[in-house]
C-alpha positions as CSV (number, residue, x, y, z in Angstrom):
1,X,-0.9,-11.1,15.2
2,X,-3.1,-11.4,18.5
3,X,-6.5,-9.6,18.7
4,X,-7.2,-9.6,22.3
5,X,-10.0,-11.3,23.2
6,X,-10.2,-12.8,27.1
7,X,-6.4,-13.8,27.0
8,X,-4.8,-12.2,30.2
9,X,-2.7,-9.2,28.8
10,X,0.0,-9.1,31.2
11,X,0.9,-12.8,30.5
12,X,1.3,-12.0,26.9
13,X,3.2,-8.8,27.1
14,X,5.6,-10.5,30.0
15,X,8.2,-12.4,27.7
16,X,10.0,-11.0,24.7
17,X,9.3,-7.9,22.5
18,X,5.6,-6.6,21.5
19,X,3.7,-4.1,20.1
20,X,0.6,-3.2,21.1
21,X,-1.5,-1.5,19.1
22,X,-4.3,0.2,20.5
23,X,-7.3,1.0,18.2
24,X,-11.0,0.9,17.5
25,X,-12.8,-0.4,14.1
26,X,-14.7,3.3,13.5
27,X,-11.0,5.0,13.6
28,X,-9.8,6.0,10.2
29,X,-6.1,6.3,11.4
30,X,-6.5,3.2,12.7
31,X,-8.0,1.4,9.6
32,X,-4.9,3.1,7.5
33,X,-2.7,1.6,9.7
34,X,-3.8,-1.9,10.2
35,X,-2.6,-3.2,6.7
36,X,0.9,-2.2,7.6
37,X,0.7,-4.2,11.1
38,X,-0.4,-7.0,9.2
39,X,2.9,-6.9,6.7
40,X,4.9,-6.8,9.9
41,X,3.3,-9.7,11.5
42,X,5.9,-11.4,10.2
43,X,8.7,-10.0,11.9
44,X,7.6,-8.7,15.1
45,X,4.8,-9.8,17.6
46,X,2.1,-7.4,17.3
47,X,-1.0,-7.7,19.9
48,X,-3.9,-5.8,19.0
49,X,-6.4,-3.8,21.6
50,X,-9.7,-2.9,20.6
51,X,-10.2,0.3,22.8
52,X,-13.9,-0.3,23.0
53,X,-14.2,-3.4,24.0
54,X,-10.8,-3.1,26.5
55,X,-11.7,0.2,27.9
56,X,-9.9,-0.8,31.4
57,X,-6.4,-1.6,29.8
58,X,-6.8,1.7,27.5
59,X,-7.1,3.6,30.3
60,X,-4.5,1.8,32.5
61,X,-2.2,2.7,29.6
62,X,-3.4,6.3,29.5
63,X,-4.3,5.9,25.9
64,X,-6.2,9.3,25.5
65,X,-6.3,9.2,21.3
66,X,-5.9,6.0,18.9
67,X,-4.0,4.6,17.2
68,X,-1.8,4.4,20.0
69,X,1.4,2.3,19.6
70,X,2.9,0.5,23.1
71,X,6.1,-1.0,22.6
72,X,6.7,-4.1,25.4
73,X,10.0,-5.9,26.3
74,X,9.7,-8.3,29.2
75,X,6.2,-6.6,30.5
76,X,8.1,-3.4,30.2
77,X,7.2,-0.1,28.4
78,X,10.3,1.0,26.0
79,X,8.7,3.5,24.3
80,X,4.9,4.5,23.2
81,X,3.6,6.2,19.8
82,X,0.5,7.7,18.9
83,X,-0.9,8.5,15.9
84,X,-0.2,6.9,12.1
85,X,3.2,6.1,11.2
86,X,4.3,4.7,7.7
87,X,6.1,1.3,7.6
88,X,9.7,2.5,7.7
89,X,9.1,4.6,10.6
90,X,7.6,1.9,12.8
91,X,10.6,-0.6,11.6
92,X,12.9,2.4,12.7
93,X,11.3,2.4,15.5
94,X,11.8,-1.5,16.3
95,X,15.6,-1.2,15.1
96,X,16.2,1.4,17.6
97,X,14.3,-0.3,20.4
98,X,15.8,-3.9,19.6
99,X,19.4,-2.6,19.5
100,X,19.6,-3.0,23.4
C-alpha cells in the first residue's frame, strides 16, 4: 500500500491495475474502511490519497465526498466508487474490472 506523499501520481497510476483510495484521517467512513484496504494489500495495489493534503488531485478527480474509490488500469479510469463498501463488494468489484 502507497500513501502518497511527493511521488508523481500519474507515474504510479500509468502501469498495471490500482486503486486509489481517496480519504482524510477525520472521516469516519474512511477510518471503517482502511482496515479492509489493508487486508487487500495483498492482492491488489492500493494507493492512498489524503484529500487534505492532495487537494489539487481531489479535485482533478472531482472527488466531491470521501471515501472515494478510483479504480486505474494503464493511467485509465475503469470505474469509480464512493462511499463504504464491505470487503466482498470491493473484491467484486476487482473481479469484474480484471476480467477484461
Amino acid at each position: 500500500m502507497i500513501h502518497l506523499e511527493k511521488e508523481d501520481f500519474n507515474e504510479l497510476i500509468s502501469n498495471g491495475f490500482h486503486l486509489v483510495d481517496f480519504y482524510a484521517e477525520w472521516c469516519g467512513p474512511c477510518k471503517m474502511l482502511a482496515p479492509i484496504l489493508e487486508e487487500m494489500a495483498d492482492n491488489v495495489d492500493i494507493i492512498k490519497v489524503n484529500v487534505d493534503e492532495h487537494e489539487d488531485l481531489a479535485r482533478e478527480y472531482g472527488v466531491m465526498s470521501i471515501p472515494t474509490l478510483i479504480f486505474f488500469k494503464d493511467g485509465n479510469i475503469l470505474k469509480e466508487e464512493v462511499g463504504f463498501h464491505s470487503k466482498e463488494e470491493l473484491e467484486e468489484i476487482i473481479k469484474e474490472l480484471n476480467r477484461d
